[in-house]
DRENPA-3360 file (N, C-alpha, C; in nm, 2 decimals, always signed):
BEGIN
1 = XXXXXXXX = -2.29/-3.61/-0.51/-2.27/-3.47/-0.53/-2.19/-3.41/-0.40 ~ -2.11/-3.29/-0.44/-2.06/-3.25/-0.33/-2.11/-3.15/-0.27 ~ -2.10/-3.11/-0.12/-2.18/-3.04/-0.07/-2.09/-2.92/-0.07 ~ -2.18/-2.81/-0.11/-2.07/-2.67/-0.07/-2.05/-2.62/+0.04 ~ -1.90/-2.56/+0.02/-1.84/-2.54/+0.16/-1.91/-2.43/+0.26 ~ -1.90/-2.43/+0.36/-1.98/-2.34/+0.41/-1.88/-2.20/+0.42 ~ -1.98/-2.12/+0.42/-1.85/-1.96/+0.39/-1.81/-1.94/+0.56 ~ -1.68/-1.88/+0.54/-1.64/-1.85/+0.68/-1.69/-1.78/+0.81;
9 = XXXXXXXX = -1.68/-1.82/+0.89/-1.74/-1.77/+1.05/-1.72/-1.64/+1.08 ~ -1.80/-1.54/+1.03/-1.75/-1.43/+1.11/-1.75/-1.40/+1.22 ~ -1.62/-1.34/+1.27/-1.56/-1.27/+1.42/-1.67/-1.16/+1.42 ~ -1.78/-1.15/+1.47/-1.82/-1.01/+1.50/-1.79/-0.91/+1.59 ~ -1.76/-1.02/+1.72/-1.71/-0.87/+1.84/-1.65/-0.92/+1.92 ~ -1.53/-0.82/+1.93/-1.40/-0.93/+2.09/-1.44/-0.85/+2.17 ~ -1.41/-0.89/+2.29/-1.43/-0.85/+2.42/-1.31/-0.80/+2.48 ~ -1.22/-0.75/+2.55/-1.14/-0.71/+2.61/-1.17/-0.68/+2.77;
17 = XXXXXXXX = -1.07/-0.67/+2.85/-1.09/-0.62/+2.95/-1.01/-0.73/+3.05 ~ -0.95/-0.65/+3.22/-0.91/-0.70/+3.27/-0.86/-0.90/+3.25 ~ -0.82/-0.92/+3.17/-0.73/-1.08/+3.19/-0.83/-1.13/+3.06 ~ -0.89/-1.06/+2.98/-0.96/-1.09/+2.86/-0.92/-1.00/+2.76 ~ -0.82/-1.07/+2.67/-0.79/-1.01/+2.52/-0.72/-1.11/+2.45 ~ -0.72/-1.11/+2.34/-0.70/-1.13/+2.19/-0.53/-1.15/+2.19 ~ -0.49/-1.28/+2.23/-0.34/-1.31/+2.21/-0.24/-1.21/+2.10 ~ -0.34/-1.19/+2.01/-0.24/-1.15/+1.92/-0.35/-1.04/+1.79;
25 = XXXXXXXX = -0.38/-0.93/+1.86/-0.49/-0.85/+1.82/-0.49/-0.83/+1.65 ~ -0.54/-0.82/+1.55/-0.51/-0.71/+1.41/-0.53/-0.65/+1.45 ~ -0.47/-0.53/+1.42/-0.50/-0.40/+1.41/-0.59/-0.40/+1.29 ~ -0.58/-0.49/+1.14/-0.69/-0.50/+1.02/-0.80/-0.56/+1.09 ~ -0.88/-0.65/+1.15/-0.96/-0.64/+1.14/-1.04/-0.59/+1.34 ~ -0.95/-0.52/+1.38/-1.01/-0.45/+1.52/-1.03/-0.34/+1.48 ~ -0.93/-0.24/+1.41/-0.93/-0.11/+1.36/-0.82/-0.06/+1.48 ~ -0.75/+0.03/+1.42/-0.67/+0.14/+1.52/-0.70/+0.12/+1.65;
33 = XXXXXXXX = -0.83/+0.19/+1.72/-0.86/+0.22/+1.87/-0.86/+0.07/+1.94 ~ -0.94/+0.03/+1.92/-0.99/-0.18/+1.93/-0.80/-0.18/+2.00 ~ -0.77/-0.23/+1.82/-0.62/-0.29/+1.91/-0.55/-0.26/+1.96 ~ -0.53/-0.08/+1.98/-0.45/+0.01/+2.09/-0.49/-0.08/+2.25 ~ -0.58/-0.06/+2.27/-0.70/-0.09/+2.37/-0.66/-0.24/+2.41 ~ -0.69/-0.34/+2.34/-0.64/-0.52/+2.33/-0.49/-0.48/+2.35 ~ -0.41/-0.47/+2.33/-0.23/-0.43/+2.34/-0.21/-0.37/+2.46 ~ -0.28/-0.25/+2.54/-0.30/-0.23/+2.67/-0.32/-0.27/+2.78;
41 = XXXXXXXX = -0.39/-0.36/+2.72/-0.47/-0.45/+2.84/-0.42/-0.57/+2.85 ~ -0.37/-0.62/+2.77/-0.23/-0.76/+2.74/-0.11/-0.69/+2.81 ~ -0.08/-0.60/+2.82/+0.00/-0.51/+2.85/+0.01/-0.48/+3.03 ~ -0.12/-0.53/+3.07/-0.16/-0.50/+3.21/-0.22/-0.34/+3.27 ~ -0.23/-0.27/+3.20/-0.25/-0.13/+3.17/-0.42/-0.12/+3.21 ~ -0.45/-0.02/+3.29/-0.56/-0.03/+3.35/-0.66/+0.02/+3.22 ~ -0.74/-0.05/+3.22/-0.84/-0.02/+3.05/-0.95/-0.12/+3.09 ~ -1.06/+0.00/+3.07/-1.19/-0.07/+3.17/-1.26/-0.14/+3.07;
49 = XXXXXXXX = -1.30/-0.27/+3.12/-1.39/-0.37/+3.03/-1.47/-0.32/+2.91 ~ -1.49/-0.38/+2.78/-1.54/-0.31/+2.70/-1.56/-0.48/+2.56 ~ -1.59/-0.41/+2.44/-1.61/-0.48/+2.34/-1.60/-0.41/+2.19 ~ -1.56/-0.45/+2.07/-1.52/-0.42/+1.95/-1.59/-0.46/+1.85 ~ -1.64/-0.37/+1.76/-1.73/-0.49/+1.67/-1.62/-0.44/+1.56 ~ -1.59/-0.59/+1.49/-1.50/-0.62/+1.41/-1.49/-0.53/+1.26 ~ -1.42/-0.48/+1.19/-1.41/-0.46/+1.07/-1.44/-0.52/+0.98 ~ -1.41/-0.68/+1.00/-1.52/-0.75/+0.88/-1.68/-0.73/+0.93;
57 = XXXXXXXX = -1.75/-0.71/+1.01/-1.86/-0.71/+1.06/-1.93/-0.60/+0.98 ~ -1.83/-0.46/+0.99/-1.85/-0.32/+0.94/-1.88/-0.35/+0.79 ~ -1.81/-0.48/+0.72/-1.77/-0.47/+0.53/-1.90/-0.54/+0.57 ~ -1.95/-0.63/+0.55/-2.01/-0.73/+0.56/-2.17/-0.61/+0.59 ~ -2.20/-0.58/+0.68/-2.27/-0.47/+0.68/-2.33/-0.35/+0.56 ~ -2.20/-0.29/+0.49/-2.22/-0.20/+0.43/-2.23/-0.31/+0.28 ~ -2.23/-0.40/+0.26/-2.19/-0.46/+0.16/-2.33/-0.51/+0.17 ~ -2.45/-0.54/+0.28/-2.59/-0.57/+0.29/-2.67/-0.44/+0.26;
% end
């Protein structure tokens, strides 16, 4: 028998800040602010340490 696949890993929360962000941000699943914020801070842009809880986190949530 075959084993079923396991469902996907959810991203719950990125981190950002000083020399910590997300090569290549969504804006779908950070939201608007999140990836303004991640693009800033890749950007070198002074943006004080912080964290994002993901948009699939939010579906996944309201969906429980």
């Amino acid at each position: 028998m075959n084993e079923p696949a396991a469902p996907p890993r959810l991203l719950l929360i990125h981190f950002f800040g000083p020399g910590v962000a997300d090569e290549n941000p969504s804006k779908e699943l950070l939201g608007g602010k999140a990836h303004s914020l991640m693009t800033m801070t890749r950007a070198g842009l002074p943006v004080p340490p912080g964290f994002t809880i993901t948009t699939q986190c939010c579906a996944e949530y309201y969906a429980s």
